[in-house]
N, C-alpha and C positions, 0 to 999 in steps of 0.2 A: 371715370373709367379705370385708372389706374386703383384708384381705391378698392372697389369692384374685383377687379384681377386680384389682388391683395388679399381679399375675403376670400375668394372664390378660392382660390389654387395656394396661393401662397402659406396661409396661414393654416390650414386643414394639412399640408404636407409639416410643416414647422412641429403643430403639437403631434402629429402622428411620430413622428422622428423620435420626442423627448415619450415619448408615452413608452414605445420599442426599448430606448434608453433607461428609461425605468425599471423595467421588466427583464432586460437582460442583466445577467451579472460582466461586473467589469472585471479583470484582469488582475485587478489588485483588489478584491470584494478576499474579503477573511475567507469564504466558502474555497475561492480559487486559491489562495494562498495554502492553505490546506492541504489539499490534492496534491501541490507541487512538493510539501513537504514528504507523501506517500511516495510522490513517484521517483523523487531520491531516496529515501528510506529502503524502497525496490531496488533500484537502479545501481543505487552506490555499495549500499549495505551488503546487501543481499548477493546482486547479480556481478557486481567486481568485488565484491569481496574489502571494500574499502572500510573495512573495523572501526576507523578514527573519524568516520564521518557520523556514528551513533553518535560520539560526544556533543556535534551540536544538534542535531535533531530529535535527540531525548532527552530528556528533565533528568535532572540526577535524581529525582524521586520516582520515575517512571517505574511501572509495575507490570507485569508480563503476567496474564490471567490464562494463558495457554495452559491445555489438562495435561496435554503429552509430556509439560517439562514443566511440574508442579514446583511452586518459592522458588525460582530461581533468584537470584540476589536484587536486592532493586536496582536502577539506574542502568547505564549505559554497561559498567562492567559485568552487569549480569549476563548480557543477551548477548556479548561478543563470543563467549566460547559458545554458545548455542548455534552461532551463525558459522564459525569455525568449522566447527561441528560437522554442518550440510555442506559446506564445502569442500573440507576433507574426504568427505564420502561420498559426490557429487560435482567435481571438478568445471563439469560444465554445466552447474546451478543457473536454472535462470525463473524469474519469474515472469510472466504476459500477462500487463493488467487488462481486463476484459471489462470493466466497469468500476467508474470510482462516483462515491454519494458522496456530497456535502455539506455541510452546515457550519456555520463559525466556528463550531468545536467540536466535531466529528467528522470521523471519511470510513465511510464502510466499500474495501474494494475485493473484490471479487477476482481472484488471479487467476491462472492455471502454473504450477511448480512443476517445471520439465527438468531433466538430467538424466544422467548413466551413473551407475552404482561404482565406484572404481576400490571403495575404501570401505572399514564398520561406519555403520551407522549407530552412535551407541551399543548395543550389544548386537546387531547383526551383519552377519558376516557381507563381506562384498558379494556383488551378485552379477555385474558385468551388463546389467538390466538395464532399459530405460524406462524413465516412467513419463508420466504425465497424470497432475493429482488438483483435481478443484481443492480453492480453498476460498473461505471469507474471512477475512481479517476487519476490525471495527478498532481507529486509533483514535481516542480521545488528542485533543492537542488541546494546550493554553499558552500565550504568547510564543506561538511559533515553534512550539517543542512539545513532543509526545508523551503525553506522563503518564497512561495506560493503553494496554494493547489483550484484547480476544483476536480468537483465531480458531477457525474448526477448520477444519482440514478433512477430505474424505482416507481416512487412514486404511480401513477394509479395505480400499482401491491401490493405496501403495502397497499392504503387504501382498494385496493379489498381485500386483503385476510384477514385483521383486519376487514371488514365489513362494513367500511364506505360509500362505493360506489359499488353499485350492477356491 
């Protein structure tokens, strides 16, 4: 009987368990490790403005394949004045990740870029504006550091809503 119970219930719940465990990714799976690299990348970089958290989360070879801010320098010192930059002009820069993709060596996420225009943005003037701008960013990573970055961004939709383009 007890053998019985054993077959019956016991062991059909046991592989179904390791089967679920299979199929999910774990916490520490490279896919997830990844992600959390983006979401500080977002979080620190970007939305505090913390510059010196690029040096560990980018390869000093990393390469910035964005069209808007064509050869910027490689590495970590290329993309800090870039980030200066949006925050200069953007005081209350923030990014909302809306979806992030994974893979051992990719994260494709999907943000929305919100702020008010307070500063130039490169050559345009402050506008006092707020926006809200899709964008998709695709980060390569290898051992835990970013060594290229795409980015399309809907830019028609910033200059409309900053005013530059009816």
């Amino acid at each position: 009987m007890i053998v019985n119970f054993f077959h019956r219930l016991i062991l059909p719940a046991v592989c179904m368990t390791l089967v679920i465990s299979a199929c999910s990714p774990s916490p520490s799976s490279s896919a997830e490790q990844n992600k959390n690299i983006v979401r500080r990348y977002f979080g620190e970089a970007w939305d505090q403005g913390k510059l010196e958290a690029l040096d560990s989360l980018l390869a000093p070879q990393y390469i910035n394949h964005t069209p808007s801010t064509p050869d910027p320098p490689r590495g970590p010192g290329g993309l800090k004045p870039i980030i200066a930059a949006f925050r200069r002009a953007f005081p209350d820069l923030h990014f909302e990740i809306k979806d992030l993709i994974a893979s051992d060596s990719m994260v494709v996420a999907r943000v929305v870029m919100t702020g008010t225009q307070q500063d130039s943005l490169f050559q345009l003037p402050p506008t006092g504006k707020k926006v809200a701008v899709n964008q998709i960013n695709i980060e390569k990573i290898v051992h835990g550091r970013i060594v290229e970055h795409w980015r399309v961004t809907d830019e028609l939709s910033l200059m409309r809503q900053l005013g530059f383009v009816p």
